[in-house]
Backbone bond lengths (Angstrom), bond angles and torsions (degrees), N, CA, C in turn:
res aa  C-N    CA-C-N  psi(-1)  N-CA   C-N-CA  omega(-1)  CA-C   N-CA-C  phi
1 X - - - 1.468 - - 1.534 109.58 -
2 X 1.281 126.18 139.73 1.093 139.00 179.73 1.438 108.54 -45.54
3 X 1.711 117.23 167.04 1.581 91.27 163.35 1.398 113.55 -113.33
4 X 1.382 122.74 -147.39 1.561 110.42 -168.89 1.296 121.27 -75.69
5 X 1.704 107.84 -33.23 1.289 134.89 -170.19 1.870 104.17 -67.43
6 X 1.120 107.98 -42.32 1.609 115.62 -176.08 1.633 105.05 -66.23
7 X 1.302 122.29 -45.02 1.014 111.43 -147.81 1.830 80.50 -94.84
8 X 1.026 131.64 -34.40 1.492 131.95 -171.60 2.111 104.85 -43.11
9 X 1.352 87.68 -29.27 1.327 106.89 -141.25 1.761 87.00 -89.00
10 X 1.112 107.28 -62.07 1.462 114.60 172.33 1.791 118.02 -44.01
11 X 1.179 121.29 -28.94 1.253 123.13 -151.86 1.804 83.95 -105.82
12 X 1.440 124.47 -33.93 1.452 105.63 -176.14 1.487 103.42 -88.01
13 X 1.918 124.24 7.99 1.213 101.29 167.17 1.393 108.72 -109.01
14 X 1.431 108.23 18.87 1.636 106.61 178.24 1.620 89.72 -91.38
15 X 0.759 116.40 -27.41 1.863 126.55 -149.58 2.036 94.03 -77.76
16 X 1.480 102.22 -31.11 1.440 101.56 -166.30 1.405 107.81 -97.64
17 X 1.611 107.32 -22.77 1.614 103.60 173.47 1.571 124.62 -73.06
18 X 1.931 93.17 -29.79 1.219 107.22 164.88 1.796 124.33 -45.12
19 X 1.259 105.02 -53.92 1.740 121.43 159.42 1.286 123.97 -31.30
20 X 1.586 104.57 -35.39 1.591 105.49 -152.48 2.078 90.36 -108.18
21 X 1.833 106.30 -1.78 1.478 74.80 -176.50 1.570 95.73 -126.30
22 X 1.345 94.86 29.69 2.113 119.84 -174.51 1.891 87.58 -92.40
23 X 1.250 102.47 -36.73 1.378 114.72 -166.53 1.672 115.16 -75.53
24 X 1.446 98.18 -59.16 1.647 123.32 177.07 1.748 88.63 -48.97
25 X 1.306 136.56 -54.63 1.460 120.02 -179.02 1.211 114.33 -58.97
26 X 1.000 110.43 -49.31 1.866 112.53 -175.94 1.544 121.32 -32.30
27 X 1.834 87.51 -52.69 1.769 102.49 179.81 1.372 108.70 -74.62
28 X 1.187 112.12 -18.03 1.625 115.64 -165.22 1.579 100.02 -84.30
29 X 1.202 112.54 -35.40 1.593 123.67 176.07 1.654 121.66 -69.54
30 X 1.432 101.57 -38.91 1.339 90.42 162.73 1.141 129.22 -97.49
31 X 1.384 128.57 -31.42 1.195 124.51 151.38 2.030 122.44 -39.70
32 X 0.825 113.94 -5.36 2.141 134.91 179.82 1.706 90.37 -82.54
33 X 1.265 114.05 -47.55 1.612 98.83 -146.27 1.802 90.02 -92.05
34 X 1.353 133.01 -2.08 1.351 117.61 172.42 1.552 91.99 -106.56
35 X 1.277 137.09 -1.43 1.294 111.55 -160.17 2.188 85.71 -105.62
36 X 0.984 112.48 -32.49 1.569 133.72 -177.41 1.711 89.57 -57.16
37 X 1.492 114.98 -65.99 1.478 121.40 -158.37 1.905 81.79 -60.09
38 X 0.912 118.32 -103.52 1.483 131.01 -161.94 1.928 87.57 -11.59
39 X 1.258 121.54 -95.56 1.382 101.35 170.57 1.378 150.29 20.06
40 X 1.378 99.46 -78.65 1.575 122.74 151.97 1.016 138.45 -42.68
41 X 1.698 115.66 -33.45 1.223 108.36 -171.81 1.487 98.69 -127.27
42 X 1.136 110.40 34.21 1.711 125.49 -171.47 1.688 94.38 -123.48
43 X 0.996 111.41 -35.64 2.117 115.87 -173.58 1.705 84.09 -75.02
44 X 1.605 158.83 -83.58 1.266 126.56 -152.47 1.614 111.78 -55.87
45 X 1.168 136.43 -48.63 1.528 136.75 157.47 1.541 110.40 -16.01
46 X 1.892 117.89 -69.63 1.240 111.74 164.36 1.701 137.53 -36.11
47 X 1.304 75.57 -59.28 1.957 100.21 -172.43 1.999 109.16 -63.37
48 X 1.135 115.54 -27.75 1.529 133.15 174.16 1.780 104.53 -78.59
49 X 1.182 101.35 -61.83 1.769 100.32 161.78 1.396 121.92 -57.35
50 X 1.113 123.19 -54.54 1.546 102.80 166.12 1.651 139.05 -45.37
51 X 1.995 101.04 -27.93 1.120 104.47 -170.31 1.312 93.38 -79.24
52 X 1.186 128.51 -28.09 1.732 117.36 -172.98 1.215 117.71 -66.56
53 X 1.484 102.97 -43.97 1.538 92.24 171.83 1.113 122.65 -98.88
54 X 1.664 130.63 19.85 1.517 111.08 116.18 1.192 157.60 -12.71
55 X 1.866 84.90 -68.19 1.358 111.08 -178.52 1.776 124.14 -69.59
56 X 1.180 88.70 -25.66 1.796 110.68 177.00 1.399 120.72 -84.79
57 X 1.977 121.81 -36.19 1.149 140.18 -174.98 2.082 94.13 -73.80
58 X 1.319 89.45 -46.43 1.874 85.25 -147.94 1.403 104.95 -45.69
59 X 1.332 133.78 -26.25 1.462 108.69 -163.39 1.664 109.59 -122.56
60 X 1.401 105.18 12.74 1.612 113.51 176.85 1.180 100.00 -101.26
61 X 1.658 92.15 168.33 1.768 119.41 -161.26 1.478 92.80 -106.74
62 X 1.706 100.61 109.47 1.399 123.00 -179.44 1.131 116.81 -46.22
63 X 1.795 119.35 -35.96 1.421 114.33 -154.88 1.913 91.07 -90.93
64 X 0.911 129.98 23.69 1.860 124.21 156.18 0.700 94.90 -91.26
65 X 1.480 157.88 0.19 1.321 133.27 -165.22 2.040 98.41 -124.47
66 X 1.416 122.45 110.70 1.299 80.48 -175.49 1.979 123.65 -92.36
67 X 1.529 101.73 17.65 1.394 100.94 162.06 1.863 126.91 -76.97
68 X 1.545 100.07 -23.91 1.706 117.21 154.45 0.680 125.64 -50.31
69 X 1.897 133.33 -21.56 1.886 117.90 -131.79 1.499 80.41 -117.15
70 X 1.310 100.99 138.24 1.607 145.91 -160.75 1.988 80.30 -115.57
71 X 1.712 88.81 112.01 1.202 102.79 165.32 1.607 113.70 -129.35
72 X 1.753 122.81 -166.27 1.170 102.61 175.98 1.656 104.73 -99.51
73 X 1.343 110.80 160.64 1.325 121.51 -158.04 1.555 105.19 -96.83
74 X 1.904 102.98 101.18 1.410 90.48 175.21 1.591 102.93 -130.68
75 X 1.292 127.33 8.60 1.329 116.14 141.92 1.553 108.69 -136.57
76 X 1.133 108.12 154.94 1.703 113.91 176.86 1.268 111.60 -115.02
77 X 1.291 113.20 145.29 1.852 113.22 163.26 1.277 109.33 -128.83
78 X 0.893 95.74 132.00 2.334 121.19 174.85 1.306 84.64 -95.01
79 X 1.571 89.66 134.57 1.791 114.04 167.55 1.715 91.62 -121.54
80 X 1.661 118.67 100.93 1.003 140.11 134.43 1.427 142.24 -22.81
81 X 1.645 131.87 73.81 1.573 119.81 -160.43 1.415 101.24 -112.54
82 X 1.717 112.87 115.38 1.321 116.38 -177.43 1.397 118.14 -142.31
83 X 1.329 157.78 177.74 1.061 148.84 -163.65 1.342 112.19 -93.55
84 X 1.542 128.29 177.38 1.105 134.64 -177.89 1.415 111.60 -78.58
85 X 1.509 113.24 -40.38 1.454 141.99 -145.12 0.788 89.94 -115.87
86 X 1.453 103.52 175.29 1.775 136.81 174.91 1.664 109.36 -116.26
87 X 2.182 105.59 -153.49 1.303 86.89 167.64 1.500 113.02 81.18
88 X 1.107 135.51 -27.55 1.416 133.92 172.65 1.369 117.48 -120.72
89 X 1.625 122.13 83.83 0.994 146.58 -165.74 1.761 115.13 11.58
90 X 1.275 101.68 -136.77 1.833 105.56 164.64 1.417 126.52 -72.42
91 X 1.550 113.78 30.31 1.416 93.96 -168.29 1.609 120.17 -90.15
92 X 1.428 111.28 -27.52 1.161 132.55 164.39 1.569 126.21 -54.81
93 X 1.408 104.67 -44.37 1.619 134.76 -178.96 2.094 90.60 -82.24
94 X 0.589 129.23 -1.16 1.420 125.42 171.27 1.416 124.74 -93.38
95 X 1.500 89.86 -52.70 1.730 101.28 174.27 1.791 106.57 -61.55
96 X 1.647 111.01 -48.10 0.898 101.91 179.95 1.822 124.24 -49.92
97 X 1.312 92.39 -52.95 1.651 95.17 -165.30 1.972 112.13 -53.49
98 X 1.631 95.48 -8.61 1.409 86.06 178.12 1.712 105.32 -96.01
99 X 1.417 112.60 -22.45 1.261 112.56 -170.32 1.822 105.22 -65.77
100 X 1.493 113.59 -25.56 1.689 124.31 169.86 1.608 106.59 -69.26
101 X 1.176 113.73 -25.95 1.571 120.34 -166.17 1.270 104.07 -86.24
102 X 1.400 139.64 -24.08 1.182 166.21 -154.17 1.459 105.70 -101.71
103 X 1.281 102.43 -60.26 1.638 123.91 173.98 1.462 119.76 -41.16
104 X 1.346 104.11 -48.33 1.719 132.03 -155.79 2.113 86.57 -98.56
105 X 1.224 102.95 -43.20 1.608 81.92 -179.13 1.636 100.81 -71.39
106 X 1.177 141.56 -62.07 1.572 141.72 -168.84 1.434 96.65 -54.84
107 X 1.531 141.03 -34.08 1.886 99.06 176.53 1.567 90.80 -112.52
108 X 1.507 138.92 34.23 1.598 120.59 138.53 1.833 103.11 -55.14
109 X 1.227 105.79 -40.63 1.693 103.42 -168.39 1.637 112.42 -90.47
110 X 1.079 102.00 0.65 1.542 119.10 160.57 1.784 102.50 88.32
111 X 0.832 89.94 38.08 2.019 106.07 179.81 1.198 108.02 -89.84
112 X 1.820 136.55 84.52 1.727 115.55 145.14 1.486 127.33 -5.59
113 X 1.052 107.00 121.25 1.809 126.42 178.93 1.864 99.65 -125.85
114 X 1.111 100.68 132.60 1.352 131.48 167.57 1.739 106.93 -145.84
115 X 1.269 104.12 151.90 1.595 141.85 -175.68 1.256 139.45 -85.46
116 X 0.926 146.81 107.05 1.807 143.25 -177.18 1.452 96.82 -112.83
117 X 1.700 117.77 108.60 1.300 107.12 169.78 1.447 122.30 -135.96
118 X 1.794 85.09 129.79 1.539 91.94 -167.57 1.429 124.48 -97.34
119 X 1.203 126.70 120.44 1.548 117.55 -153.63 1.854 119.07 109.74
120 X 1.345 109.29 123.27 1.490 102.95 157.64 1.237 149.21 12.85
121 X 1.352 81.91 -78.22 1.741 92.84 -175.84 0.999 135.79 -122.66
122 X 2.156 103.62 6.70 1.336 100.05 160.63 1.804 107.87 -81.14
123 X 1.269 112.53 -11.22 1.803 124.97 -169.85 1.402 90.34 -77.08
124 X 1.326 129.98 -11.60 1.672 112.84 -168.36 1.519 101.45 -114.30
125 X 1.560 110.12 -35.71 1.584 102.84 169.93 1.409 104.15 -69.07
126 X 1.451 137.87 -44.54 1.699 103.24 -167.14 1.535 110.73 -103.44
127 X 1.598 110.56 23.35 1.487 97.69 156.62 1.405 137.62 -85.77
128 X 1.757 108.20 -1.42 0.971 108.94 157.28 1.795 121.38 -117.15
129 X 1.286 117.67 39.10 1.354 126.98 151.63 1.277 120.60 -149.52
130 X 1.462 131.17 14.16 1.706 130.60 158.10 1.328 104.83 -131.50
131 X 1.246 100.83 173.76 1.812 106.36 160.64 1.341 108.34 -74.18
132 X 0.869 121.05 139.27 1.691 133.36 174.47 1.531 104.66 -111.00
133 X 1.357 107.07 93.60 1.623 105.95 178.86 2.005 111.64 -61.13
134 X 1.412 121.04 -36.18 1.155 130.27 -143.21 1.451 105.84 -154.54
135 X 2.008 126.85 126.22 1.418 106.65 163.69 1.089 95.15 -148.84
136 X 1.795 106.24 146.09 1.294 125.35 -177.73 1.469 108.32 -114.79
137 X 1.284 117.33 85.92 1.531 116.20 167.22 1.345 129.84 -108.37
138 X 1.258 106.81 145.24 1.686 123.51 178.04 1.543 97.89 75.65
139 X 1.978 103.40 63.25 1.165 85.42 168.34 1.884 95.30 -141.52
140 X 1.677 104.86 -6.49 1.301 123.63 174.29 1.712 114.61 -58.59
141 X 1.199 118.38 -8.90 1.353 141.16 -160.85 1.592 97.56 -84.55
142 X 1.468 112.50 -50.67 1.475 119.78 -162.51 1.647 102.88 -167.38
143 X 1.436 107.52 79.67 1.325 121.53 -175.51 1.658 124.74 -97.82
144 X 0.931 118.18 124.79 1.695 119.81 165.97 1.427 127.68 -86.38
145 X 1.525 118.77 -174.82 1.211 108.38 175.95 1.551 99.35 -96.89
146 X 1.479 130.97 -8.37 2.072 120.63 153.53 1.472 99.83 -48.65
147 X 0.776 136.85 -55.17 1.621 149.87 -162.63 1.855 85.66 -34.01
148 X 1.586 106.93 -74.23 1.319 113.88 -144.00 1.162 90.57 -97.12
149 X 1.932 137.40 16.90 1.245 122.37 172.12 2.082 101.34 -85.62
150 X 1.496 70.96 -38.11 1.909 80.53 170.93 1.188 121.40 -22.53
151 X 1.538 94.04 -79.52 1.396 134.38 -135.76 2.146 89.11 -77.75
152 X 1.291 115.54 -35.26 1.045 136.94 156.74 1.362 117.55 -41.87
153 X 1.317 107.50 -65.49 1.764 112.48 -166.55 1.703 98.72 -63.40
154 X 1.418 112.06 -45.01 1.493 120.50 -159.61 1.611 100.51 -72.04
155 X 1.040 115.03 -43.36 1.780 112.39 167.44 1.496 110.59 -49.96
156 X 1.380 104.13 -61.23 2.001 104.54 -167.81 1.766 93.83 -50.88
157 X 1.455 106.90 -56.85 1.541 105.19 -172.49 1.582 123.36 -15.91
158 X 1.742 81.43 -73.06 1.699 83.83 176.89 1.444 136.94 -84.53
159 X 1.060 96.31 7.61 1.570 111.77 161.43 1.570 119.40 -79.90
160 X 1.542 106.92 -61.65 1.919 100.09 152.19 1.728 123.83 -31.01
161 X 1.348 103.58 -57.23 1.037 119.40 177.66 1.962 123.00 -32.76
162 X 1.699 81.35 -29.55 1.801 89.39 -160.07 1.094 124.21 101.22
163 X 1.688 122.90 -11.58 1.636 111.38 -159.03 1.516 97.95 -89.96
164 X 1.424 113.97 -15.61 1.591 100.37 173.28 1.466 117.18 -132.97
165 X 1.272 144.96 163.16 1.158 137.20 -149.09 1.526 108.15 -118.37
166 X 1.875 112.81 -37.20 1.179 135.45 -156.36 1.579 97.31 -152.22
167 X 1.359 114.02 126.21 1.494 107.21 174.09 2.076 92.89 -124.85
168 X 1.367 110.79 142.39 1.236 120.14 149.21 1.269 145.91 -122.22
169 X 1.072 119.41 128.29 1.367 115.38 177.65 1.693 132.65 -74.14
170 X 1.298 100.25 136.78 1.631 98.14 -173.22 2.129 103.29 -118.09
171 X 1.056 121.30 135.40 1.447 102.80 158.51 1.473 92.74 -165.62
172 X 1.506 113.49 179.79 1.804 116.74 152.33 0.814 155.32 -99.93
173 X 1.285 120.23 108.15 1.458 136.03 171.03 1.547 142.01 -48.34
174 X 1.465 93.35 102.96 1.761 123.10 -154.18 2.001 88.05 -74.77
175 X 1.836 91.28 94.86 1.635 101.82 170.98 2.020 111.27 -83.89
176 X 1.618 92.87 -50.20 1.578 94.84 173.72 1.455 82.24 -163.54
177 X 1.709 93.00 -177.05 1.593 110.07 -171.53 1.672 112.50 -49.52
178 X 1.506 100.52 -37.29 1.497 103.01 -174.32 1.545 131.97 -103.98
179 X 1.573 95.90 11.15 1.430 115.26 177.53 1.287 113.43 -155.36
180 X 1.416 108.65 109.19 1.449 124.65 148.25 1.587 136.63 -149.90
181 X 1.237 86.40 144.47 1.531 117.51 -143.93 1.744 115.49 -86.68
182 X 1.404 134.97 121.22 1.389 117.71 163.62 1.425 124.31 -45.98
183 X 1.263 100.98 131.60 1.731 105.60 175.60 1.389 117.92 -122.02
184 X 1.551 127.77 142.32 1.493 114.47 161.94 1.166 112.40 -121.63
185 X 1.242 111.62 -176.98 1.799 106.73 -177.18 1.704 84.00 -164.34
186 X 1.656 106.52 169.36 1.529 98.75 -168.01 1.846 83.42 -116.29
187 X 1.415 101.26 117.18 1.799 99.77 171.06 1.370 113.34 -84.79
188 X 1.160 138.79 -12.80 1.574 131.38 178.11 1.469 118.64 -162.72
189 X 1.488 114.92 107.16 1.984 109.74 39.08 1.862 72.63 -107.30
190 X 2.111 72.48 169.18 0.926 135.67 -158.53 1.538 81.62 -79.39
191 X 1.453 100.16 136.37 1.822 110.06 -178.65 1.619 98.09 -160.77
192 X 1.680 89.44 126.05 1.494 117.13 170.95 1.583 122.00 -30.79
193 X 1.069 132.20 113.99 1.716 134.06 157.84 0.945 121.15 -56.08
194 X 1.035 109.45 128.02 1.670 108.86 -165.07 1.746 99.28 -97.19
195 X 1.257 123.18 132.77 1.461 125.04 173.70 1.315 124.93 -66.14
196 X 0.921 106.51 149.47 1.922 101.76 176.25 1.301 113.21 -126.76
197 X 1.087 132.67 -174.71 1.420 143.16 117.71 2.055 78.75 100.90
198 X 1.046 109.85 -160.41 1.384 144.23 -169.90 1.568 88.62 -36.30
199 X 1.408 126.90 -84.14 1.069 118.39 179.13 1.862 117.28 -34.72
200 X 1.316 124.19 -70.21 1.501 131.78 170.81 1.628 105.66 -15.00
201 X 1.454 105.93 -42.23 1.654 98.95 179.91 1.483 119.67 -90.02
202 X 1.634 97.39 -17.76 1.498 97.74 178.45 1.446 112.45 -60.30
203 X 1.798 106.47 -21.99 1.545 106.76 -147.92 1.548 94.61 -92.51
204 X 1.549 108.45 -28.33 1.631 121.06 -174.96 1.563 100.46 -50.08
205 X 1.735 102.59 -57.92 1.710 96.91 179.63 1.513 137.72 -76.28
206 X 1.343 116.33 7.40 1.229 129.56 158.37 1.526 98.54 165.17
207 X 1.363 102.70 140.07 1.671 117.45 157.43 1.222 113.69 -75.25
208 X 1.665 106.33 145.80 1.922 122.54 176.18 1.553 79.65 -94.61
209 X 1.420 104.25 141.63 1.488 111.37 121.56 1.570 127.03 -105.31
210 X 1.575 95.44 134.48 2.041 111.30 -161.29 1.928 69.90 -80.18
211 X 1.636 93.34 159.81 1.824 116.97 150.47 1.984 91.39 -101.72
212 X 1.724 87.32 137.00 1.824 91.96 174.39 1.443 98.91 -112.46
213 X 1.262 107.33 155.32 2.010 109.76 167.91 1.412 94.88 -145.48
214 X 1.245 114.90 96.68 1.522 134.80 28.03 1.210 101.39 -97.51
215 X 1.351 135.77 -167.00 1.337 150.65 168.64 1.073 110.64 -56.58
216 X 1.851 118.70 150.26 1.523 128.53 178.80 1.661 116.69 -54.12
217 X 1.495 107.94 -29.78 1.102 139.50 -164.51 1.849 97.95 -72.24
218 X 1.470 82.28 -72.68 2.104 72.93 168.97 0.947 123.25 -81.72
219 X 1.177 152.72 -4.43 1.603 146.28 134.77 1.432 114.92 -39.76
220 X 1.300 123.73 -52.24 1.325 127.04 163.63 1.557 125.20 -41.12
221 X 1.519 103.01 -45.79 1.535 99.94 171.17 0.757 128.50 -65.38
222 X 1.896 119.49 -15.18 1.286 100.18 -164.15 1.855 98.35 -120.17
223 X 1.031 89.18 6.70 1.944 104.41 -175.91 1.543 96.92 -83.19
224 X 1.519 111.06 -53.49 1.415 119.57 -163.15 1.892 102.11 -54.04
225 X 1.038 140.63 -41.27 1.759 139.25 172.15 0.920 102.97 -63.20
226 X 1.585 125.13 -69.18 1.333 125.35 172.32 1.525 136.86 -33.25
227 X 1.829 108.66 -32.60 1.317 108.93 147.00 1.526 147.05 -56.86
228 X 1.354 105.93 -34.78 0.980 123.22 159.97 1.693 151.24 -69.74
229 X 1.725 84.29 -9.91 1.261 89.80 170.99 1.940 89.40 -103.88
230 X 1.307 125.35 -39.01 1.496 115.80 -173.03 1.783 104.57 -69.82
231 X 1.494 129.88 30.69 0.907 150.45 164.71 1.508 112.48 -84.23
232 X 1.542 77.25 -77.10 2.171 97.70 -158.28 1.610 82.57 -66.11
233 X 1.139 141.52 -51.64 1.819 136.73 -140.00 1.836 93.05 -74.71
234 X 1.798 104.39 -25.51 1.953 83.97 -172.88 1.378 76.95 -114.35
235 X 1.184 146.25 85.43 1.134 158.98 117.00 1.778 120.13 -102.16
236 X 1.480 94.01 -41.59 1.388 111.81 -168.20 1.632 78.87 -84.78
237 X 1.402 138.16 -57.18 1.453 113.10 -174.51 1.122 137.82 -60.78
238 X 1.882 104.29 -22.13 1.289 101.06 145.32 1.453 148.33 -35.09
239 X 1.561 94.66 -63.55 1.703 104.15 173.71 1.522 114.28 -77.43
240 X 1.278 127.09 -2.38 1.109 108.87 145.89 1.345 151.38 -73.34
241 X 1.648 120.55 -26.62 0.944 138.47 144.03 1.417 118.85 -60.26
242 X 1.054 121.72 -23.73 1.851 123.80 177.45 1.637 88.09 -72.82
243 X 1.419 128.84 -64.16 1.218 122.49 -175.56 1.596 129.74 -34.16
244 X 1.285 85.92 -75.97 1.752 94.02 176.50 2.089 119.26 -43.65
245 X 1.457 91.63 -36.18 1.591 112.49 169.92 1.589 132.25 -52.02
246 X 1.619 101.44 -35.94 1.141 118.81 179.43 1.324 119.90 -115.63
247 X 1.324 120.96 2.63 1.731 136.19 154.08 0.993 93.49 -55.72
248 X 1.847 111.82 -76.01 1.443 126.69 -144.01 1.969 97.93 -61.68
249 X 1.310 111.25 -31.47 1.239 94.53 172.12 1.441 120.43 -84.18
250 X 1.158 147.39 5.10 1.141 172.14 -48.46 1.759 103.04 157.62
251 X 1.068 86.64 -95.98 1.592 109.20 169.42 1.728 104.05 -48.03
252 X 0.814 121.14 -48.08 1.689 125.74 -179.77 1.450 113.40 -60.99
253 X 1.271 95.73 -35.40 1.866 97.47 178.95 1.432 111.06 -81.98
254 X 1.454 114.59 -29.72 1.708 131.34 -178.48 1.614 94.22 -65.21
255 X 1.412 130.77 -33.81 1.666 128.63 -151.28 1.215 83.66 -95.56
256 X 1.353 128.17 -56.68 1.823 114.96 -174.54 1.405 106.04 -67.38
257 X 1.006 140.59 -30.63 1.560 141.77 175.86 1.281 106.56 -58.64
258 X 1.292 127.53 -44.71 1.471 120.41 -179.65 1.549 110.42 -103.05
259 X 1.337 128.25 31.22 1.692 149.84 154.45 1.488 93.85 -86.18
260 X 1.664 120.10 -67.46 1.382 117.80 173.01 1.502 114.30 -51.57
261 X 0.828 147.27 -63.88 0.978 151.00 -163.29 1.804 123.99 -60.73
262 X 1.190 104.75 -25.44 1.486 143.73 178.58 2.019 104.16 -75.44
263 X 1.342 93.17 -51.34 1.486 106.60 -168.28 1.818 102.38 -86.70
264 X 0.705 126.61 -34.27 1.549 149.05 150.90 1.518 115.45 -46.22
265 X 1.267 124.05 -45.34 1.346 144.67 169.00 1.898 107.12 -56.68
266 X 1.327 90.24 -66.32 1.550 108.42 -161.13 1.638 92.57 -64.70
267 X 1.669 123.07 -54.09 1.613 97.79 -165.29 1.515 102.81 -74.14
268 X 1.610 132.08 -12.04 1.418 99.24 170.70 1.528 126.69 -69.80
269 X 2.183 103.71 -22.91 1.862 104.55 174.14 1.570 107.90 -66.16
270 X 1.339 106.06 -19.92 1.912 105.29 -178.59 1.688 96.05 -74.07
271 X 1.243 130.90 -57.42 1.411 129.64 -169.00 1.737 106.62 -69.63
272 X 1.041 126.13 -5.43 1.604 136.64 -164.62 2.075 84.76 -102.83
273 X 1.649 104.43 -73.10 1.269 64.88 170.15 1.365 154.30 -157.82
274 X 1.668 82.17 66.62 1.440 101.98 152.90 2.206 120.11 -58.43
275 X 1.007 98.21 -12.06 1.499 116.83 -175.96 1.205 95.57 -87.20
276 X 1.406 124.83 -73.37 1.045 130.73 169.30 1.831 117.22 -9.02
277 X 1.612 96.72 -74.80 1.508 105.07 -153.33 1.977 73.73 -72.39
278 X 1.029 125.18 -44.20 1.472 112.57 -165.56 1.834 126.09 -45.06
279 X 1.580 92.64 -40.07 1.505 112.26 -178.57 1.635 104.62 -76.48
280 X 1.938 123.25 -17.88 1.347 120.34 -163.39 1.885 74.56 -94.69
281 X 0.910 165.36 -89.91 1.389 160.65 176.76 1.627 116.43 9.33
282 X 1.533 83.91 -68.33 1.907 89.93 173.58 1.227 111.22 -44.61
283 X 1.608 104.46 -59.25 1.703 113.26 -175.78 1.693 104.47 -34.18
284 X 1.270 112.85 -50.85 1.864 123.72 -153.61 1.572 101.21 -67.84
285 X 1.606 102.81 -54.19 1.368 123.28 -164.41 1.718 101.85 -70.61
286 X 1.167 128.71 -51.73 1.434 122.15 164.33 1.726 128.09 -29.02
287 X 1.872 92.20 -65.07 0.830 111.80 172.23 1.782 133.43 -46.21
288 X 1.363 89.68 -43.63 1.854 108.66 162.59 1.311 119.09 -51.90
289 X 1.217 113.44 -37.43 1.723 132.82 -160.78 1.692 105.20 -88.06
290 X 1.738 102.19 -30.45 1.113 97.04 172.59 1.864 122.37 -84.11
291 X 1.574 96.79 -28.61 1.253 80.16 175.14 1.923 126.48 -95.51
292 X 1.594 112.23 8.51 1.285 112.16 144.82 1.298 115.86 -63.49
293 X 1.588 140.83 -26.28 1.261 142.88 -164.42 1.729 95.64 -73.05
């Protein structure tokens, strides 16, 4: 059995780590409700942009556009969106394991894969098992929408370029505080949204044709960049709110873990020494017995 001193010792450093991850929620919690709000009111902005260029994509000829043009796929690039930090359970280690899963399906079919990684620690996990064409770190911390005009321009680049055929996006998707989920979506080329819901039937029972000023054609040019950056920026707000989300749960599971651990602590210093004072008794009571003897 341990002795008193060990376990004394153990239990006031469970007691202080406990402090430090009572704390790590706190910040993680308030830092959630600006990173959640921005979020929130950034997805109708998205969801309204997509429908437009729906509405503009569905009936034009992709190959004018060359962020549209559907070629054959002989290298791919994953654009990677992950945090700077750690500390927040599997959420990071999730995206990744699909961004490897992703990897392994594009060269079964013998497809080049290269990397865009945005964030920390997805740039440190696949620099030592993919090519990492590109990394943007320490910028998930305190990000703008320059951030993702960048990170934007430098993707389309090399895609004009030729060096990639198909780019996808991977990051996490902020469902609620206690669930969020990896998501991908394919950013290039650029492919029409298909409508649903109420509209989808409007369109079943007859198509509008809109009049545009200027032409669909130049709206397109100048929508098609512009998508791409109102892409990567609520992607990245995604995983920011996934972040802070899954600390705070994180940290919450670490604070009850070291309550157990604490309480676990204390009845072995109570059973340590209760032995203790039990074995200093024997000592007395022996001792007594010997000197009546």
């Amino acid at each position: 059995m341990p002795s008193l001193k060990e376990v004394k010792t153990k239990i006031e450093g469970v007691k202080k780590t406990s402090q430090i991850t009572k704390a790590m929620n706190m910040v993680a919690s308030a830092k959630l409700r600006g990173a959640q709000e921005k979020m929130e009111q950034f997805r109708p902005y998205t969801a309204k942009f997509n429908e437009a260029m729906g509405s503009l994509a569905g009936n034009m000829d992709s190959s004018a556009f060359p962020l549209m043009e559907k070629r054959e796929v002989k290298t791919a690039e994953i654009v990677v969106i992950t945090s700077d930090r750690g500390l927040c359970g599997s959420f990071n280690a999730n995206i990744m394991i699909m961004g490897e899963k992703m990897k392994a399906e594009y060269e079964a079919e013998g497809k080049k894969v290269t990397f865009t990684c945005v964030g920390k620690k997805g740039a440190r996990y696949f620099a030592k098992k993919a090519t990492v064409r590109k990394e943007y770190d320490d910028i998930m911390g305190n990000f703008q929408m320059f951030n993702a005009r960048a990170i934007a321009q430098d993707i389309a680049a090399n895609f004009l370029a030729g060096e990639a055929d198909e780019v996808k996006i991977i990051y996490g998707h902020f469902i609620s505080i206690g669930i969020q989920k990896p998501a991908v979506q394919t950013l290039l080329p650029v492919q029409p949204i298909e409508v649903e819901g109420e509209e989808a039937a409007e369109s079943a029972g007859g198509s509008v044709d809109y009049i545009y000023e200027p032409s669909p054609a130049e709206i397109m040019g100048v929508l098609l960049p512009l998508y791409m950056n109102v892409m990567i920026y609520h992607s990245m707000l995604e995983v920011g709110a996934s972040e802070h989300a899954a600390r705070m749960t994180a940290m919450d599971n670490a604070t009850n873990a070291c309550s157990d651990i604490v309480d676990e602590l204390t009845s072995i210093y109570n059973k340590a020494r209760q032995a203790a004072i039990t074995g200093d008794l024997m000592d007395i009571v022996g001792g007594a017995e010997a000197l009546k003897g």
